[in-house]
C-alpha positions, 0 to 999 in steps of 0.5 A: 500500500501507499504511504499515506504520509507522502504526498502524490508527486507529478513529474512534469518532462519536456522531451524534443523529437523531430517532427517527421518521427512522429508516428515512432514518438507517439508509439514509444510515448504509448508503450511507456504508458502501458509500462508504468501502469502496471506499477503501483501507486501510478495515478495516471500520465499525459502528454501534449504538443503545442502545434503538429510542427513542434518538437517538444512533446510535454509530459507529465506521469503522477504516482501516489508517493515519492517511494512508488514514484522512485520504483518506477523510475528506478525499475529495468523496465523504464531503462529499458523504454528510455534506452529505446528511444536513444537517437530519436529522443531528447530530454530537455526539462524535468519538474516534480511537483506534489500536492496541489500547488502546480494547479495554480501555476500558468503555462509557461515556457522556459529554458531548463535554467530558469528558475520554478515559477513562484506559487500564488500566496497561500491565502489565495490558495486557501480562497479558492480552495474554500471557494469549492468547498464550501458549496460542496460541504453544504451540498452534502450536509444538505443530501447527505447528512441525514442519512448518516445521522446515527453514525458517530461522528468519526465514521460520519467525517470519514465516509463524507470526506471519503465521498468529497475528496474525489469531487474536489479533487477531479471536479470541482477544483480544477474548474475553479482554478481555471475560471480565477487564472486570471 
């Protein structure tokens, strides 16, 4: 199982390959992703072009902890992958981030020199966070609540955040997030 005191970590890479090479990219991009998977505490990959003309190819793979994460990238597996694309494939930058504090980064392109952009004040984390949260804990104390009334109040707190935390997570900050980028 995961260590619940470690936080999940995303790696984010930025890989260059020649535009003709497309196909190959995409193939070696695919066959890394189906080997990670098969790791545990992998949460999920993904990878983006900014033009079919570009040759960088920005990537980002998240594991639940720092310890799954350095089992991945310490395995014979992923030797195995990155030594396949020796010729074809330049790696350019590497970022690690945990818990939720790239979320409020903007996109941004940089040398690997420069320094990591700065995270917003933490109040302006904490008022967006709470943005969300608060109608998400009404709506549920509204819907849900009554039927865990009898529950004592351990058990109470931990099915609703059990319930709430993927809503948050997945749904409802990443929206919020979006609409106060600006």
């Amino acid at each position: 199982m995961w260590d619940m005191e470690s936080p999940a970590v995303t790696v984010a890479i930025t890989r260059r390959a020649d535009p003709s090479r497309t196909a190959e990219m995409i193939a070696w991009v695919n066959a890394g992703t189906t080997l990670a998977e098969d790791f545990p505490g992998f949460l999920g990959t993904g990878w983006v072009r900014p033009d079919q003309r570009s040759h960088d190819w920005h990537m980002l793979y998240r594991f639940a902890d720092e310890i799954s994460l350095r089992n991945w990238e310490e395995s014979p597996q992923r030797r195995w992958w990155l030594s396949s694309a020796e010729g074809f494939v330049e790696h350019t930058r590497t970022e690690r981030r945990t818990g939720i504090e790239g979320w409020f980064d903007p996109p941004s392109v940089r040398e690997v020199s420069e320094t990591v952009p700065k995270a917003p004040p933490r109040w302006k984390q904490a008022v967006t966070i709470w943005l969300g949260f608060f109608p998400v804990s009404l709506l549920a104390a509204v819907t849900l609540n009554h039927l865990l009334v009898d529950l004592n109040v351990v058990l109470r707190t931990l099915i609703s955040t059990l319930c709430l935390t993927p809503i948050m997570t997945y749904l409802v900050l990443p929206r919020i997030t979006r609409l106060l980028q600006p």
